[in-house]
N, C-alpha and C positions, 0 to 999 in steps of 0.2 A: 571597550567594545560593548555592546548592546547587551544584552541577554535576549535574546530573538534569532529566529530562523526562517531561511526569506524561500528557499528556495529547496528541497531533494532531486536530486536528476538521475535516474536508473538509467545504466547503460543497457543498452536493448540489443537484442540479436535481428530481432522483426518489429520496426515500427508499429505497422500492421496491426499484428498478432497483439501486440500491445495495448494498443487505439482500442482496439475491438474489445479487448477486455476490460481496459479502465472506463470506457463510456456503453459498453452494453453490458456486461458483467455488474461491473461498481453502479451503474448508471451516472456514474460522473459528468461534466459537462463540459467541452472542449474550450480551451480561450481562446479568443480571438488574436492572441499573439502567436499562435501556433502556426507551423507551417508546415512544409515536406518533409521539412528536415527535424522539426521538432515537436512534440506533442508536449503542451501546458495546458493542465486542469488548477481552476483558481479553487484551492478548500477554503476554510475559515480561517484566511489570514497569511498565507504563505501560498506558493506554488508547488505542486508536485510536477514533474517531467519526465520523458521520455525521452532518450536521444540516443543514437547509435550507438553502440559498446565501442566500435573500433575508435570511431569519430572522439567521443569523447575521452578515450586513454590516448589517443593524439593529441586533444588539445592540453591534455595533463602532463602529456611526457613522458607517459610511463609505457607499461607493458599492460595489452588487454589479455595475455592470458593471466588465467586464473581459473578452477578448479574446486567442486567443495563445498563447503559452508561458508558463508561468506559474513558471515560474523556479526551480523545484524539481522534488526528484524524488524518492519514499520508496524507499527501499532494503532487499531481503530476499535474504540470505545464505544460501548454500548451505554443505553441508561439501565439495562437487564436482561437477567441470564435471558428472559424470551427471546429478546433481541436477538443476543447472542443465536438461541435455536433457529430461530425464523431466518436468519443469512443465512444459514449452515445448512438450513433444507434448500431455498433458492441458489445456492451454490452449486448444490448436489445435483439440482435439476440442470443446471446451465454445465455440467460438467464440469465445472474447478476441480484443479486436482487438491485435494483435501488431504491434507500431512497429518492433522491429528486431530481426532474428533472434541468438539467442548466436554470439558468437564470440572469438576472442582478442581480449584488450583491450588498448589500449597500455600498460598501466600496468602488465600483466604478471597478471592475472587471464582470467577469462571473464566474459561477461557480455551480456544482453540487454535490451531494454524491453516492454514490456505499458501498456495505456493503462485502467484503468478506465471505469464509463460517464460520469464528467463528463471525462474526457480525464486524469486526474491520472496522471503518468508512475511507473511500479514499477520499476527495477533488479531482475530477478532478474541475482544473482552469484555464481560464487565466487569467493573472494579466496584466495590461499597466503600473502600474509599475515598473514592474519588466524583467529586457533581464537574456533571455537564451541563453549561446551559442550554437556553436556547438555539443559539446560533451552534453548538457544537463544539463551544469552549473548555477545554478544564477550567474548573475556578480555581 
C-alpha cells in the first residue's frame, strides 16, 4: 500500500453548520463533487469531507454513538508563530469556539486548538521543524 492519504470524512451532526464553517470560517473552497449529501473541499493533495454522522456509521456498520474525546486531532500549519496569531484573532472574531489559546509548546513549536461545530479538534501550529512550501506542503 501507498504511503498517501486520499481522503478525511467527519461525520457531521449539521451539514449546514458545517459548509458554513469550512467555506466561510476556513474560507475553504467547495468541490465541485460535492452534493446534498456531501460536502468536498479539494486541500493540497487530498480531500477533506463532511457527511452525516448517522449516514456515515451506517455505511461503516458500526454504532454513531459516541461521546468525549474523540481521540484525534487535524492539524494546520502555519509558516509562523504570526500566522499562528493572526487566525486566532480572526477566529475570535467570527466566533470559533477556541479550546486553548496559542502558546509555546513543549515540543518546541507554538501552537493552539479551535473546536469545529461537531467538537472535532484543529491544531493551528507552527512547527521550526518543519518547511512548508509553497503550495502548503510539508517537505
Amino acid at each position: 500500500m501507498e504511503a498517501r492519504l486520499s481522503i478525511i470524512t467527519l461525520g457531521v451532526a449539521d451539514l449546514s453548520k458545517s459548509e458554513n464553517f469550512y467555506l466561510n470560517i476556513f474560507g475553504w473552497e467547495k468541490s465541485p463533487q460535492s452534493n446534498d449529501n456531501i460536502l468536498f473541499m479539494h486541500l493540497n493533495g487530498m480531500y477533506l469531507s463532511c457527511y452525516k454522522r448517522d449516514k456515515l456509521a451506517e455505511d461503516a456498520t458500526v454504532s454513531e454513538v459516541g461521546t468525549g474525546f474523540k481521540a484525534f486531532s487535524l492539524a494546520y500549519n502555519t509558516r509562523s508563530e504570526k500566522e499562528v496569531n493572526e487566525l486566532f484573532l480572526s477566529f475570535e472574531e467570527k466566533g470559533v469556539n477556541i479550546i486553548k489559546k496559542p502558546e509555546k509548546a513543549f515540543w518546541g513549536g507554538y501552537s493552539g486548538y479551535i473546536a469545529d461545530p461537531d467538537d472535532n479538534l484543529w491544531e493551528i501550529a507552527y512547527n521550526p521543524f518543519v518547511v512548508i512550501d509553497a503550495a502548503g506542503n510539508i517537505k
